[in-house]
C-alpha positions as CSV (number, residue, x, y, z in Angstrom):
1,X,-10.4,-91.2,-80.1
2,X,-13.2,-93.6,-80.7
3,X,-13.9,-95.2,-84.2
4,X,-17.4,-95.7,-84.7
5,X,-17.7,-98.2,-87.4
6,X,-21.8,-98.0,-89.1
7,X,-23.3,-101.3,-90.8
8,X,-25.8,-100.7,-92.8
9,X,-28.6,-102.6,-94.1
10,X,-27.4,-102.8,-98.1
11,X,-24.1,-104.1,-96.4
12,X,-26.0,-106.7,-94.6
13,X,-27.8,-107.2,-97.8
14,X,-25.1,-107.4,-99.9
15,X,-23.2,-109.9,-97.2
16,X,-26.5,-112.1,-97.5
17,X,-26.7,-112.8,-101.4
18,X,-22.9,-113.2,-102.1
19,X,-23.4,-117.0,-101.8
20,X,-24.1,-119.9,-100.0
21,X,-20.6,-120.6,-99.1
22,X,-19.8,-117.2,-97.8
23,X,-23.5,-117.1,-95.8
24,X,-22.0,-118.5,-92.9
25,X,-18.6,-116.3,-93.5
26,X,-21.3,-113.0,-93.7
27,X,-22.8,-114.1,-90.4
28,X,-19.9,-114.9,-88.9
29,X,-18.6,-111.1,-89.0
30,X,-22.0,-110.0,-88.4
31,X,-22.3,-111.4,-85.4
32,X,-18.8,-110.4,-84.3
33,X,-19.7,-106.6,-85.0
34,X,-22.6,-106.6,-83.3
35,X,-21.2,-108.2,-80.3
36,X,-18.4,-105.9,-80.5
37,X,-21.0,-103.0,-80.7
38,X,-22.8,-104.2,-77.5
39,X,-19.3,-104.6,-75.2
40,X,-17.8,-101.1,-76.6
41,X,-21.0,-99.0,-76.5
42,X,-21.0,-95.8,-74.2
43,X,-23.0,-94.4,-72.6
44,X,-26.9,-96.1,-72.0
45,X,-25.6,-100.1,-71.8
46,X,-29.7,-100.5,-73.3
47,X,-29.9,-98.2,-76.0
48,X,-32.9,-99.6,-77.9
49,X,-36.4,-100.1,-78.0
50,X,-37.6,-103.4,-78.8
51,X,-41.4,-104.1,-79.7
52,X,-42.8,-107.5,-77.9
53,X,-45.9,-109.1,-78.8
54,X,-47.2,-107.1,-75.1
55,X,-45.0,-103.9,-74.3
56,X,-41.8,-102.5,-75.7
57,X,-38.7,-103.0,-73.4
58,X,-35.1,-100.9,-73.6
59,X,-32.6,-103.8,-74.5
60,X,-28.9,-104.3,-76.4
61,X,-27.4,-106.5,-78.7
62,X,-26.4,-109.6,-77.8
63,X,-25.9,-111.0,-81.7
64,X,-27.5,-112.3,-85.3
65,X,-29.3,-115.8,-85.2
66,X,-29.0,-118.3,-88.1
67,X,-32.2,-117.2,-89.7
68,X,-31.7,-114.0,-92.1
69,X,-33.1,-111.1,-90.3
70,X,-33.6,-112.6,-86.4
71,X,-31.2,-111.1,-83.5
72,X,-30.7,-112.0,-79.9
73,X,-31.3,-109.1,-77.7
74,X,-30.8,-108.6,-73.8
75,X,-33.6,-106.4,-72.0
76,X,-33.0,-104.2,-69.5
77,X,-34.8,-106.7,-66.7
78,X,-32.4,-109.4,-68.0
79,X,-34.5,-111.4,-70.6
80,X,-32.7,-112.9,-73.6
81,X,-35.1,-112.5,-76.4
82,X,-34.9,-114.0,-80.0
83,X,-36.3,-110.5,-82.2
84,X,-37.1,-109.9,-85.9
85,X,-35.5,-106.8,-87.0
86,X,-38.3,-104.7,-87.7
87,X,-39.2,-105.1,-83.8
88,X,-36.0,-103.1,-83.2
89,X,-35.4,-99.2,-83.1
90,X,-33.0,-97.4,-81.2
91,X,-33.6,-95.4,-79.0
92,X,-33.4,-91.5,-78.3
């Protein structure tokens, strides 16, 4: 049995503007999910599509950055990318 846990954005939200001493805290477990997403995902190990500024590439999670919205990808070819969140849909 696999537990699938969803984060979604008004959590992330919500995370964000409890404070500025529980920021860090909020990005902490962020970051932790998302990593945690990216090792246990099955099936496709790339299973978005990520917009850069020339083509759009399959990629994963790698984590959150310190600025609010920003994420650290990996693409499929191997590039480590720095990505605004809007850049990233999944893919289907």
């Amino acid at each position: 049995m696999s537990i699938r846990t969803d984060i979604t954005e008004a959590m992330i939200e919500a995370a964000m503007n409890a404070g500025p001493l529980t920021h860090e805290f909020a990005r902490r477990v962020l970051s932790a999910g998302l990593s945690k997403m990216a090792n246990t995902e099955r099936g496709a190990p790339f299973p978005l599509w990520v917009s850069t500024s020339i083509d759009t590439k399959r990629a994963r999670f790698l984590g959150v950055t310190e600025r609010r919205c920003y994420y650290r990808i990996e693409t499929e070819c191997g590039q480590r990318l720095t990505v605004h969140g809007n850049d990233i849909q999944p893919s289907q």
